[in-house]
N, C-alpha and C positions, 0 to 999 in steps of 0.2 A: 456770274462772276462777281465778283467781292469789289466793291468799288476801293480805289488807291487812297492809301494814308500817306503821308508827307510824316516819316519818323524821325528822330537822332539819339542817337546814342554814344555811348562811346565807354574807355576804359576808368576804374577807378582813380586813375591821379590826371586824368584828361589827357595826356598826349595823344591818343587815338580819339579822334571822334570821326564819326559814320553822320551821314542822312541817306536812309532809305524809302524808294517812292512806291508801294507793296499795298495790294489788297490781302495783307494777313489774317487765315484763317485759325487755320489748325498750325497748333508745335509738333515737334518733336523730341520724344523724349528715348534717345538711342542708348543700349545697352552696352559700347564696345566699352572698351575700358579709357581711354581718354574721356567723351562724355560719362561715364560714371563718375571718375574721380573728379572730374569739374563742375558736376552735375548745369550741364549747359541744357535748355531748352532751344530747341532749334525751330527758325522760320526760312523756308529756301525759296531764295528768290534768283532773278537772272541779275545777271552781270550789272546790266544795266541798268537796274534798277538802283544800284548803292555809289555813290558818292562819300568819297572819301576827303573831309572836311582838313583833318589834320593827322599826321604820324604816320600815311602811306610810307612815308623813307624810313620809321623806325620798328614798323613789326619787326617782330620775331618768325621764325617759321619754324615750324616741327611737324616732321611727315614719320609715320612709323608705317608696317605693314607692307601694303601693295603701294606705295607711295601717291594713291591717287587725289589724295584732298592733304592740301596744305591750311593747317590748323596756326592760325594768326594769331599770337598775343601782343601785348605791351610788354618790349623788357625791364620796365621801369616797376610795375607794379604788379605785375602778370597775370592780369584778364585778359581773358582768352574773348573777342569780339566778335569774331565772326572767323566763318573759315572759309576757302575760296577750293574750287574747282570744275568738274562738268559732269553734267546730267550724261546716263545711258549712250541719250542721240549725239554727244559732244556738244551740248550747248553750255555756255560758260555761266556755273553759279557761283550765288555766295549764301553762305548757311550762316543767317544772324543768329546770335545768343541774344533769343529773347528777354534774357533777364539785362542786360547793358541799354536796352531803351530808357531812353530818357522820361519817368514817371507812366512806365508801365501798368496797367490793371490784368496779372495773367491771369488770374482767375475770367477773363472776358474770352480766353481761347480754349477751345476744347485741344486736348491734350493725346496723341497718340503714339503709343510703344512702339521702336522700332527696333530689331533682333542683329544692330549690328555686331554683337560679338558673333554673331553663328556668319561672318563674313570672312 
């Protein structure tokens, strides 16, 4: 197991900021059409792991589909930060946009394809 980073991140004009507490391996890079047109890299961690710093009362929310994952932005500037829902077992996640950490290196994570349009 991946030993924990202590992360932050947050949206382009700052009203959302995150700290997440994650052994981040691998992203994900999902095919549906929301991550396409956002091109988000995703890191999923549990619930519990992300603290929400600032602008928990002013997300956005946008569910399309099976309405299972609720995709978070900033309505102020609209970066999309993180999205929230549950794993298979119902355990409670959140799928960080790798690219919103604060002085990220991604070139440091291997990168793997996920076929959500065929979902």
């Amino acid at each position: 197991m991946t030993e924990a980073n202590t992360y932050t991140g947050g949206c382009h004009c700052g009203k959302v900021r995150y700290e997440v507490k994650a052994g981040i391996q691998d992203l994900v890079s999902c095919n549906c059409s929301i991550c396409m047109k956002s091109g988000t890299l995703l890191a999923f961690v549990p619930a519990a792991a992300v603290t929400l710093l600032s602008g928990g009362d002013v997300v956005a929310d946008y569910q399309f589909g099976k309405k299972h994952i609720h995709h978070l932005f900033c309505p102020t500037c609209g970066v999309r930060t993180f999205g929230r829902g549950a794993m298979p077992d119902g355990t409670e996640m959140y799928a960080i946009n790798v690219r919103t950490i604060d002085d990220v290196d991604l070139g440091a994570f291997k990168v793997k394809e996920f076929d959500g349009k065929s979902l």
